[in-house]
Structures are given as structure tokens and as C-alpha cells.
C-alpha positions as a printed NumPy array, in Angstrom:
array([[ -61.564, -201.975,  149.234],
       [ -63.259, -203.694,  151.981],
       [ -60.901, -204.2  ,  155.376],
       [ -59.181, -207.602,  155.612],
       [ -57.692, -208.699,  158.868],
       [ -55.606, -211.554,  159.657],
       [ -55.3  , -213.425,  162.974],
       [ -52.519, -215.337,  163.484],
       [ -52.291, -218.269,  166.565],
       [ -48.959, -219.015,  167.527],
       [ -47.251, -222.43 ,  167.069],
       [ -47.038, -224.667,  163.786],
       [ -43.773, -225.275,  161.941],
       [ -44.065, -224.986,  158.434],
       [ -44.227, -228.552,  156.386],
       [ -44.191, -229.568,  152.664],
       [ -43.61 , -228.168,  149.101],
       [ -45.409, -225.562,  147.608],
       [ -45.003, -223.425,  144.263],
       [ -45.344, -220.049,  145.286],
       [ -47.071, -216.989,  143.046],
       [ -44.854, -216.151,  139.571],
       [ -42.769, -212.94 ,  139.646],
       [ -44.287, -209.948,  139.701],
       [ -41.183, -207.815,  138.607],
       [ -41.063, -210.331,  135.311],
       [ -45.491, -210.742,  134.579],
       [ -45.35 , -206.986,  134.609],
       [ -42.345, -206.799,  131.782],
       [ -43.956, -209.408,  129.698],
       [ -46.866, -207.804,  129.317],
       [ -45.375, -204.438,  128.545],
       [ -42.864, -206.046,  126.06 ],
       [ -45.351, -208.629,  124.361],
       [ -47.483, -205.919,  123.663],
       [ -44.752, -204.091,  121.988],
       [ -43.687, -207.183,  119.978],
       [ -43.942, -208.086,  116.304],
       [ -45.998, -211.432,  116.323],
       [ -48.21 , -213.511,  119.459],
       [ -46.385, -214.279,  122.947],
       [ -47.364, -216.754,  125.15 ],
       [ -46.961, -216.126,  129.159],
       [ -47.08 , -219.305,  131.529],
       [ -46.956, -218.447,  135.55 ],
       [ -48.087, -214.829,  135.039],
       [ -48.887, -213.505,  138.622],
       [ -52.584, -212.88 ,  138.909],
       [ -52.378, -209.864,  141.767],
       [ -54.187, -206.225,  141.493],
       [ -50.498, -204.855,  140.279],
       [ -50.005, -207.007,  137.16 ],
       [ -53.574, -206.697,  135.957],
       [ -53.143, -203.162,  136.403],
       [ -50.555, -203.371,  133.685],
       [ -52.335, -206.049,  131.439],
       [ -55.622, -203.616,  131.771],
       [ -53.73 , -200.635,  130.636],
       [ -52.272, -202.178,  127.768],
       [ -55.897, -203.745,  126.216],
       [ -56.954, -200.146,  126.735],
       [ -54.349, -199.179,  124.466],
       [ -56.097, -201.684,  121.62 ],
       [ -53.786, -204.631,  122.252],
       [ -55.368, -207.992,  122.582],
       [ -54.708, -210.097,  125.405],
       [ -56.3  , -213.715,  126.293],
       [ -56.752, -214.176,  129.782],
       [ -55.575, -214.521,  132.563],
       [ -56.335, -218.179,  133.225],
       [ -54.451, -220.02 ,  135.496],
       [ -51.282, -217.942,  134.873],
       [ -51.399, -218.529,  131.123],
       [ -51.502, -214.911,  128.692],
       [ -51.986, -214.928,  125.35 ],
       [ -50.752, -211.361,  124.014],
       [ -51.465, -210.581,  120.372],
       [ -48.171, -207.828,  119.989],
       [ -48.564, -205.078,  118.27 ],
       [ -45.369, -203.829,  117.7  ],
       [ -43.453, -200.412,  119.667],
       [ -45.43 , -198.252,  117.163],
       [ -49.074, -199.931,  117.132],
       [ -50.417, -198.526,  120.564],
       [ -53.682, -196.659,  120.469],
       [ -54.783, -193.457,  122.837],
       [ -56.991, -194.842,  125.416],
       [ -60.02 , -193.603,  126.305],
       [ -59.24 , -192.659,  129.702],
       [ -56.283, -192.381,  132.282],
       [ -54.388, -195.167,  132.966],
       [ -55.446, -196.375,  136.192],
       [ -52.203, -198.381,  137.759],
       [ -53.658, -198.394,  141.376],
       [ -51.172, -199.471,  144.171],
       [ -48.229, -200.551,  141.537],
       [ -45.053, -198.398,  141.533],
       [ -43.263, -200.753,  139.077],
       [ -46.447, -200.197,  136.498],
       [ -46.671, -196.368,  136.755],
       [ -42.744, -195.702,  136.831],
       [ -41.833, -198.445,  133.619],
       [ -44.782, -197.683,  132.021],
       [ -43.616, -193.56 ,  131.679],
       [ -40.792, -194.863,  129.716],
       [ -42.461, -196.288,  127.17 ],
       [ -45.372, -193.259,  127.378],
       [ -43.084, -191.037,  126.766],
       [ -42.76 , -192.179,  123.02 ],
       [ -45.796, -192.049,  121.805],
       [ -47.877, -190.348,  119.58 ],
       [ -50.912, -189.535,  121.87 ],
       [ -51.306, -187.664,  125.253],
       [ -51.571, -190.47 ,  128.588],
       [ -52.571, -189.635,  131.843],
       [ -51.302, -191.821,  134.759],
       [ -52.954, -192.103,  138.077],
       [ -53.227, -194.341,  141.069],
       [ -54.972, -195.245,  144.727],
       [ -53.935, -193.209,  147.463],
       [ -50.596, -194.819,  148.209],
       [ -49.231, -195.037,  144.842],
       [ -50.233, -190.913,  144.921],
       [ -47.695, -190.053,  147.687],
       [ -44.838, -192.044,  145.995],
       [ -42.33 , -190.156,  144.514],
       [ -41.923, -189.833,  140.799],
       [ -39.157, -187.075,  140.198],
       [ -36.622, -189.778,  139.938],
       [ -38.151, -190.79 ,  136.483],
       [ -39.466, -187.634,  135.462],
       [ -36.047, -186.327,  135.733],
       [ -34.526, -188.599,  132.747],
       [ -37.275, -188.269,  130.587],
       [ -37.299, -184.8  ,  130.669],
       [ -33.69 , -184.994,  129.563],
       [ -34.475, -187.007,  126.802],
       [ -37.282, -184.638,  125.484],
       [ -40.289, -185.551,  126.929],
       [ -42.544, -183.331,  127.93 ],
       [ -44.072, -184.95 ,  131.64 ],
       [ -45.31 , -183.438,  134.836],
       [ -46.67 , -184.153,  138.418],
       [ -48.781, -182.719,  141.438],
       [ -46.877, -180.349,  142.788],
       [ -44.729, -182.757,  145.551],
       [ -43.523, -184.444,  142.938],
       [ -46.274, -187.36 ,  142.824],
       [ -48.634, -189.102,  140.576],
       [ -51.111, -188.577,  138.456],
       [ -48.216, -188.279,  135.512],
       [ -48.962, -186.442,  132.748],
       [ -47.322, -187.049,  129.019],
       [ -47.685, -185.076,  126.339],
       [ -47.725, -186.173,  122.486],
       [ -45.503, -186.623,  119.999],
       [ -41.952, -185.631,  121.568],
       [ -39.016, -186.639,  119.663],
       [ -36.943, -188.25 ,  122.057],
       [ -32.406, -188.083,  121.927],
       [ -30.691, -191.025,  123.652],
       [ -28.42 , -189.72 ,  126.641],
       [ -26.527, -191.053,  129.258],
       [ -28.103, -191.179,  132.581],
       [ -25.987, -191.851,  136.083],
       [ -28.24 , -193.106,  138.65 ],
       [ -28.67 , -190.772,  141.562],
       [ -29.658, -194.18 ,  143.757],
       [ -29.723, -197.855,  142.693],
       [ -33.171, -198.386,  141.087],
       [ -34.243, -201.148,  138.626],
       [ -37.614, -199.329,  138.653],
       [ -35.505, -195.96 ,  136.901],
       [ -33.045, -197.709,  135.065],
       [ -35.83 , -199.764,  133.303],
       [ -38.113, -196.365,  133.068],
       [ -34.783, -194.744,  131.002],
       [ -33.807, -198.019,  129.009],
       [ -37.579, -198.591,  127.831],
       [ -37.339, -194.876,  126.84 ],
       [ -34.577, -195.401,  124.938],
       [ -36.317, -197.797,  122.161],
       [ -38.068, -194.786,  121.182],
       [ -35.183, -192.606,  121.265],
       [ -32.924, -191.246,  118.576],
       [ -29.149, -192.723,  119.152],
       [ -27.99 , -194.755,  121.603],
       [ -29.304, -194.369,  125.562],
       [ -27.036, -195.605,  128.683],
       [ -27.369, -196.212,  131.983],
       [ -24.91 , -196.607,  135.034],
       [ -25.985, -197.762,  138.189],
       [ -24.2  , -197.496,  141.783],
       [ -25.012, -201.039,  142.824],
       [ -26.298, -203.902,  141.245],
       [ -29.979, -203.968,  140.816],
       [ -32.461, -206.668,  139.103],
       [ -31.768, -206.369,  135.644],
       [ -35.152, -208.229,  134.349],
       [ -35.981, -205.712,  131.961],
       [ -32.153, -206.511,  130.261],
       [ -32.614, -210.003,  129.872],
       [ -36.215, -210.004,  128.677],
       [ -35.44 , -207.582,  126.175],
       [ -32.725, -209.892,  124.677],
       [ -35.216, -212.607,  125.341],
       [ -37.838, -210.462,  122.275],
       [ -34.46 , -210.251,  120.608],
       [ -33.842, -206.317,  121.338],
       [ -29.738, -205.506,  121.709],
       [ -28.923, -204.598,  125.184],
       [ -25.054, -204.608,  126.199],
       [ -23.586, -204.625,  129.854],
       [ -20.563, -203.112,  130.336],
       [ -19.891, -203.646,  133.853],
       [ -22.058, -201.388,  135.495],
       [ -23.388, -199.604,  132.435],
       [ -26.469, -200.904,  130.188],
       [ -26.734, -199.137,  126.869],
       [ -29.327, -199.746,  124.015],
       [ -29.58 , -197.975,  120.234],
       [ -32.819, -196.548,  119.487],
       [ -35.192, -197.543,  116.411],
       [ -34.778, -201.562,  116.86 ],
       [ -37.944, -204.099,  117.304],
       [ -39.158, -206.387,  119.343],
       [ -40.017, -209.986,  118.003],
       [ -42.346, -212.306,  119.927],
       [ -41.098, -214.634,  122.288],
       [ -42.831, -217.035,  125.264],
       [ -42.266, -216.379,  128.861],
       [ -42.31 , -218.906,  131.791],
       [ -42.591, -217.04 ,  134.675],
       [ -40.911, -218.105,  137.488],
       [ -41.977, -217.701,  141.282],
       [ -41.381, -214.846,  143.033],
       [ -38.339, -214.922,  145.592],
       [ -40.106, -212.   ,  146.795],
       [ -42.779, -214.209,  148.113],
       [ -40.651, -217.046,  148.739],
       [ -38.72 , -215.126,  151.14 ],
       [ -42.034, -214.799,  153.688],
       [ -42.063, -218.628,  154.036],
       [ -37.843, -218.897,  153.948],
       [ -37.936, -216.648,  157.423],
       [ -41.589, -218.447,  158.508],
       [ -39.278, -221.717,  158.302],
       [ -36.62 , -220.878,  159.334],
       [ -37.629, -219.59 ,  162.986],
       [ -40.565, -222.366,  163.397],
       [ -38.453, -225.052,  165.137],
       [ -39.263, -228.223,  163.318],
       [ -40.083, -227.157,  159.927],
       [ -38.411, -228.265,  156.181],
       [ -40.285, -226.88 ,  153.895],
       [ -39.328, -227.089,  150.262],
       [ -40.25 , -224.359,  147.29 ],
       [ -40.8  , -224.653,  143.951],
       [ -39.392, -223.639,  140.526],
       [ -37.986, -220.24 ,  142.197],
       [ -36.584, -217.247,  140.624],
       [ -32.956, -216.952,  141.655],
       [ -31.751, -213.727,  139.65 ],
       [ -28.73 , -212.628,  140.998],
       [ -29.949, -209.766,  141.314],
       [ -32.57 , -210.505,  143.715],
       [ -30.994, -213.718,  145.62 ],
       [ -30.214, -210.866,  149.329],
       [ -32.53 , -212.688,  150.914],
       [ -30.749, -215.89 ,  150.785],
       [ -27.695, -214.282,  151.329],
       [ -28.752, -212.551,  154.316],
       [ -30.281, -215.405,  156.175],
       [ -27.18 , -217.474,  155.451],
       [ -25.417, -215.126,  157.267],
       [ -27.792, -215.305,  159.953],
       [ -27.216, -218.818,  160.078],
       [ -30.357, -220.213,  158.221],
       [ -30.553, -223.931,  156.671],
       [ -31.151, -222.994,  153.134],
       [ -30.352, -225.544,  150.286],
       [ -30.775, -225.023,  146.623],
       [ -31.561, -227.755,  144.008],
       [ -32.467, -228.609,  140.699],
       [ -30.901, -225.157,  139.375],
       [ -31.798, -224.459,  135.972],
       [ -32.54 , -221.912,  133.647],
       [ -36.053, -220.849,  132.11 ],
       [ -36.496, -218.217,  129.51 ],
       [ -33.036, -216.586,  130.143],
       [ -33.87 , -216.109,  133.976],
       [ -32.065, -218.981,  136.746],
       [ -34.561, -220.75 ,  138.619],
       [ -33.852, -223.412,  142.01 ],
       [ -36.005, -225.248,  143.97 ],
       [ -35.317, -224.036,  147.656],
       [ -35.234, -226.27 ,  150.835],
       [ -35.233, -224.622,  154.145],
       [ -34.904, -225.868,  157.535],
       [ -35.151, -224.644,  160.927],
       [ -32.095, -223.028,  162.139],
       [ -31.019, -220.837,  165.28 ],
       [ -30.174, -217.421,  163.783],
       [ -27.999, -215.12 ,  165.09 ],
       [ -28.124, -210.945,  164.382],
       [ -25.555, -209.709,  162.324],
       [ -24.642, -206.225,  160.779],
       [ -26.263, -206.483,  157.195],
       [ -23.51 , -205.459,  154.389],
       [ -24.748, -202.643,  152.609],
       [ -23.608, -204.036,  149.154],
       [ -26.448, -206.706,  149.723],
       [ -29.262, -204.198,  150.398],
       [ -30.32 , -203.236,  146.696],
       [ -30.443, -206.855,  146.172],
       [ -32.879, -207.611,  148.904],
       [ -34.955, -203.847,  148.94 ],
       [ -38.098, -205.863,  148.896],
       [ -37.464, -208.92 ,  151.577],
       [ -36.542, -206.156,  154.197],
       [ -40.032, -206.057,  156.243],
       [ -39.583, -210.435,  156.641],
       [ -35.742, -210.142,  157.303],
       [ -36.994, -207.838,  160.021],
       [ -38.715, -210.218,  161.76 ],
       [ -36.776, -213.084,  161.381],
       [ -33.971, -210.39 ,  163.198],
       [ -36.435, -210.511,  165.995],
       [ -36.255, -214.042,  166.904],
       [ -32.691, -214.348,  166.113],
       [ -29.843, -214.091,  169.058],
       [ -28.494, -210.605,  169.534],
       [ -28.171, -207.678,  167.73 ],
       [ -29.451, -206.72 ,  163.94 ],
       [ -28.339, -203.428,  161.864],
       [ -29.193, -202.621,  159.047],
       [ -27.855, -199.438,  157.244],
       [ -28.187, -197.659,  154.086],
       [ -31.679, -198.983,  153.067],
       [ -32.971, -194.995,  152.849],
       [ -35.229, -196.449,  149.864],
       [ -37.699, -198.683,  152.504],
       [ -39.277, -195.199,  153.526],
       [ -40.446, -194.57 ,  150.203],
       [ -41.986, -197.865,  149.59 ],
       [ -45.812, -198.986,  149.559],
       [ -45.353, -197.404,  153.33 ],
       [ -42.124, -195.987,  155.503],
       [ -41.616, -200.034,  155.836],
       [ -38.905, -199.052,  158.446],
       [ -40.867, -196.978,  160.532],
       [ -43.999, -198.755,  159.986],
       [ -42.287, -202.193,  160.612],
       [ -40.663, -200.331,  163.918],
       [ -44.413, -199.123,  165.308],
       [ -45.476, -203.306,  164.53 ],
       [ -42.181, -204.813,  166.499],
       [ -42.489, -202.66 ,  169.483],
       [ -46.163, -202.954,  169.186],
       [ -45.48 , -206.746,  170.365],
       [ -42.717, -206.028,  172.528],
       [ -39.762, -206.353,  170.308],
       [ -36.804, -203.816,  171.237],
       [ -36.334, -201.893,  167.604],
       [ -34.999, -198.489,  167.085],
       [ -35.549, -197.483,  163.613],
       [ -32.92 , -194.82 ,  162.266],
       [ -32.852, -192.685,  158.928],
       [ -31.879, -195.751,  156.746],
       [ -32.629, -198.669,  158.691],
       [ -33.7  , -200.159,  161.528],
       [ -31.566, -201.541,  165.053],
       [ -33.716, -204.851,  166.259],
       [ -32.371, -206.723,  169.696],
       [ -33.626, -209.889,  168.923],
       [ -36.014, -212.098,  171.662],
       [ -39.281, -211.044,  173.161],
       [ -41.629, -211.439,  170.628],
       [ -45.114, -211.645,  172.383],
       [ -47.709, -210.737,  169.65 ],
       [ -50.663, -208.248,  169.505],
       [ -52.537, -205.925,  167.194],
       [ -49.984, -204.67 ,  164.03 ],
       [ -51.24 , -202.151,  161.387],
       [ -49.969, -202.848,  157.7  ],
       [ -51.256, -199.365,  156.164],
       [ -52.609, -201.495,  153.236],
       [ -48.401, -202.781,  152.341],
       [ -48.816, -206.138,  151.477],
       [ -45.043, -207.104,  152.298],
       [ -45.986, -205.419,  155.709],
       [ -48.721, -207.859,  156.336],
       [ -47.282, -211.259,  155.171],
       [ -44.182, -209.908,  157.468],
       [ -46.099, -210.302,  160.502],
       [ -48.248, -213.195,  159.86 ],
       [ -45.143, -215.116,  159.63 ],
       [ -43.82 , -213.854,  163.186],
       [ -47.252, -214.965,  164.418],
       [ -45.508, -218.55 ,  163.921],
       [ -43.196, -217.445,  166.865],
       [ -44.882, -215.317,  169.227],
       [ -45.606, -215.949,  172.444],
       [ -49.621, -214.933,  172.148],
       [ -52.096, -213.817,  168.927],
       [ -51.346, -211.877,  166.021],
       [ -53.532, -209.765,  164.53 ],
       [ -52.843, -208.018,  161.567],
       [ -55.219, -205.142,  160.052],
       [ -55.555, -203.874,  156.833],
       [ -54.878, -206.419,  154.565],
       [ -56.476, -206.555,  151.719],
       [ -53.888, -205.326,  149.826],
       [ -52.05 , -208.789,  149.87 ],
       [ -53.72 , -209.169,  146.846],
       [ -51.546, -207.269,  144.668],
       [ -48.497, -209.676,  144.934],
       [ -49.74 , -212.924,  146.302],
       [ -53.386, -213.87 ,  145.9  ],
       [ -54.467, -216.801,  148.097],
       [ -51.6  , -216.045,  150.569],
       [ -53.708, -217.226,  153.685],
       [ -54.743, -220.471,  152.059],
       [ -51.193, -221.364,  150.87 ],
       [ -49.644, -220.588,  154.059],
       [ -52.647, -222.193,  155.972],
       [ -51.668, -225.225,  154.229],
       [ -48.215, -225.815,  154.942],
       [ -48.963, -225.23 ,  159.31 ],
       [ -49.247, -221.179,  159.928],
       [ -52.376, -220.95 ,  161.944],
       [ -53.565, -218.002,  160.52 ],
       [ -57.731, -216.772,  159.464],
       [ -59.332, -214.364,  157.672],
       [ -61.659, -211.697,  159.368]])
């Protein structure tokens, strides 16, 4: 992957309305499920990054046949839970943690040996937390040594339904066990500790598959089907939150975005920067495909630093590296505790976003899960991203603020959530380039 750098000039407020990139949590669960379906589904908005094709390419190497992607549109000829093929190869899901970890679930019943791998970040992530399940539910899996990818899965298990207690709030392992569970024998559970996105429930009723919640348990009953069904995905709040923090803190901007995803599960971010004080309206609320979506206004706002509530951390685990920054421009103090899970992202993304902020003179202590961040004093200066795309778009957005350049290095990997990120955000007033 060739190095990407970004240089970001300061000034600019951010202007307009903009539809950002679909959700990448919900393209990479319709391809999985409308592969597994009975009949054709049709996907509209599918996010066209590195992580979802890696999904969609693992799949047609499994024989199913998929049309596209072309302008966000899929066409994927199902095949039902019991009409995958053995691929020819391992199943390459380079940098995508969601792909690798959902996609043992489903390995794990069926009738031919797979072999996961990834790049070289996806390789140190951990995988014990969904090997650990499976293994309970007869599969037979392993790992490197540590614990890591590649993941191997051996044929032909018979699988038994349990019930599984979540060690740590994860969508990523709840899915992994549910998914699982359509293969199993009997009925398979899951109770979490704290909310967490529950896309892979609702889709699942979407292809007409049973799933009950019980407060904070999600069971399912082996042996069902999936039937076709058509997907409009909606934009990532993910990548919405990078331009809710750029205007927010860029005095003079209103900035309005599109036909947004605003899961419950996933609306932290606003929730957070409301607290901070941010001017965040939504509109137009409306539901698509089982899944809310709003059209979001924001305004410039003074924020202040506040102590982030823990109970809203699993519902903003991904926004974390942009909330960090807009805690650097904001008045006073910002804590956040209990977010252990950000070290063992695409990067540490609280030590790495620590190194970044007191790289351009920002006063943040990190500590063992989370981050302290005296807001003020942002000047600018060389960041490194260690190829995480969240850590990238983070800073270019600061670069709004700062008081001199940005440059950000390594950044290619933007790709694999939110192609054309410099062009979008070029064109609603960040100053920012490509090198």
C-alpha cells in the first residue's frame, strides 16, 4: 500500500449538506446474510471501502454471485445457509476486524475447512474472545499462538446452542455467537453487559430469521432460513461523527448531513457532544429497512470538557479518536474512563491519539482505559496514524482549529471506511491535500 499523507491548513468552517459513506457495520451484514438467503437481495448505499469488499470478495469465493459494486448498488444472488462452496484459498479479510470475527460464526458451520487471514494489523488483533464461544459450541478453531489471526476452522462440526455471557460488551462477539447459532442444534443466547449495536438482530428479522430480546439477552433457535430481502444502507454515524466535531469547533460553520444512521445503539457521539455543549439538531427522522435514520444539522458551538459517563462508551467505541479532539478545543477538563477496548482497536487509539495531541502541544495524559485531555493549545504539526483510518480523519479535522499545519502520515488506510474522504471534506471548507 503506497504511503498517503494529508496536510491540513488551518482555518475554514465547514458549510453545506453532504451524504456521507453508507454503514459499514450494516454493508458488511448484508452481504453475509444475502448470501445466506433463499432468493436475490438488492443492496442500495453499500459502502465501497477495502473492509466491505473484503467481505463481498470472500463470499463470491465461496460460489455466491454478486453484481457489483456500482455506485453503492449489490445485487446478491443468495444461496441459502447451506449452499456455500470451499474456496480455493484463504479468506483474505485484510484490515477488517468486523469481517474476520462475524465471518468465524458463520465458518464455523460449514461443511469444508476455511482459513482466515489478514494485513499486519488485523494479525495482532485479538481473536480469543470469539474463539472462546465457538469452541463451546463445538467447533473446532485455532490461532497463532498470542491468540491472533490467521483463524483456522475445521469441517463438518456439529454445533449445540449454549448460552454465552459476554466477558465485555462486543457487537463484534455477540454477532460472531448469534450467526453461529443458525447452524447450531437448539436454541443459542446471548447476554451482554451494556448495550451494544444490535445490527446483526434487526437485519436478521429484516431476512425474516426469529431473533427475541429479552432485555439484555438475544436468543435464536437453530435450523431456521433466511429469505431475501432489500437493504438501504444508511450513512455511517461513524463517519458522520468526523464532520459533527469538524463543525462543531470551526466557528462559523452549519453544516447539514444526510439520510444518517441513528441506531440507538450507536447515537454516543451525539450524546456526548450534547453534553459538551454542541449545536446538534435532528430532522426528518424516519425509518429505512428496520434501521432509524435523521438528517443531522450541526452548528458551531463553544464546548466545554466534561467527565464522559461510562454507560455511553460502548455506544460511541468507534467516535472516540474525533471526540478526542473536539475535547482539545473545548474549555477545561475531559475524562474519559472505562474505554479499555480503544487499545485493541485498528491501533492503541488511546495511546496513539495521546503521542498525536501532545505531538501538537495538547496537554493529554492517557491512562489504562482512557485518556485525561486539558483542553486549549492546539498548535498543529506532524501526527502518525499507524495506518487507523479513524486516527487519520481525527486529526485532519483538528487541522480546522490549529494554530499552524497539520500533517498527517500514513493514510492510506482511510480507504477502508470512507473512500473519497479528502474530496468530501475538501468540499464543504477543510483545507486539507493529498501528498
Amino acid at each position: 500500500m503506497t504511503d498517503i499523507r494529508f496536510n491540513v491548513q488551518p482555518g475554514g468552517c465547514l458549510q453545506g449538506s453532504i451524504r456521507v459513506p453508507g454503514d459499514k457495520s450494516i454493508s458488511h451484514r448484508s452481504i453475509m446474510l444475502g448470501s445466506l438467503a433463499e432468493g436475490t437481495t438488492q443492496v442500495t448505499g453499500f459502502l465501497q471501502g477495502d473492509d466491505c469488499l473484503a467481505t463481498l470478495n470472500a463470499f463470491r469465493s465461496m460460489g455466491v454471485e454478486i453484481e457489483g459494486p456500482e455506485n453503492g448498488n449489490v445485487i446478491i444472488h443468495g444461496v441459502g445457509l447451506h449452499g456455500l462452496k470451499a474456496p480455493q484459498g484463504e479468506l483474505y479479510m485484510g484490515n477488517s476486524g468486523t469481517s474476520i470475527r462475524l465471518m468465524s460464526g458463520l465458518m464455523a458451520g460449514q461443511s469444508f475447512v476455511v482459513k482466515m487471514t489478514g494485513d499486519r494489523s488485523l494479525s495482532k488483533r485479538p481473536m480469543k474472545r470469539v474463539t472462546t464461544p465457538l469452541q463451546q459450541m463445538g467447533a473446532e478453531i485455532s490461532t497463532e499462538e498470542g491468540g491472533t489471526p490467521p483463524l483456522s476452522i475445521s469441517a463438518g462440526r456439529k454445533l449445540q446452542g449454549i448460552h454465552y455471557d459476554l466477558p465485555v460488551a462486543s457487537a463484534q462477539v455477540k454477532s460472531c455467537v448469534l450467526l453461529a447459532g443458525l447452524y447450531a442444534e437448539g436454541e443459542t443466547s446471548v447476554t451482554e453487559p451494556a448495550p451494544t449495536r444490535d445490527h446483526t438482530e434487526r437485519m436478521l428479522r429484516g431476512f425474516g430469521y426469529d431473533v427475541i430480546t429479552d432485555g439484555s439477552t438475544m436468543k435464536l433457535q437453530g435450523g431456521g432460513k433466511l429469505i431475501a430481502a432489500n437493504i438501504d444502507v444508511p450513512s455511517d454515524i461513524s463517519s458522520a461523527a468526523f464532520f459533527m466535531v469538524g463543525a462543531s469547533i470551526a466557528e462559523g460553520s452549519d453544516l447539514t448531513l444526510q439520510h444518517v444512521g441513528i441506531n440507538p445503539t450507536r447515537t454516543g457521539v451525539i450524546d456526548i457532544l450534547r453534553l459538551m455543549g454542541a449545536n446538534i439538531e435532528l430532522s426528518n427522522e424516519r425509518e429505512i429497512g428496520g434501521e432509524p435514520v435523521a438528517d443531522i444539522r450541526i452548528r458551531s458551538a463553544t464546548l466545554k470538557g466534561i467527565k464522559i459517563p461510562e454507560a455511553l462508551v460502548p455506544l460511541a467505541i468507534d467516535e472516540f479518536p474525533v471526540l478526542f479532539v473536539a475535547a482539545s478545543f473545548a474549555e477545561g477538563e475531559t475524562v474519559l474512563t472505562g474505554a479499555e477496548e480503544l487499545r485493541v482497536k485498528e491501533s492503541d487509539r488511546i495511546q496513539v491519539m495521546a503521542d498525536g495531541l501532545i505531538n501538537c502541544g495538547v496537554n493529554a495524559k492517557p491512562t489504562p482505559g482512557g485518556i485525561i485531555i486539558q483542553g486549549g493549545g492546539f498548535k498543529g504539526g506532524e501526527v502518525e496514524s499507524h495506518d487507523d483510518h479513524r486516527i487519520a480523519m481525527a486529526f485532519t479535522m483538528a487541522g480546522l482549529c490549529a494554530s499552524q499545519m497539520i500533517t498527517v502520515n500514513n493514510c492510506a488506510n482511510v480507504d477502508t471506511s470512507f473512500p473519497d474522504f479528502v474530496g468530501l471534506a475538501a468540499s464543504v471548507g477543510v483545507r486539507v491535500t493529498e501528498a
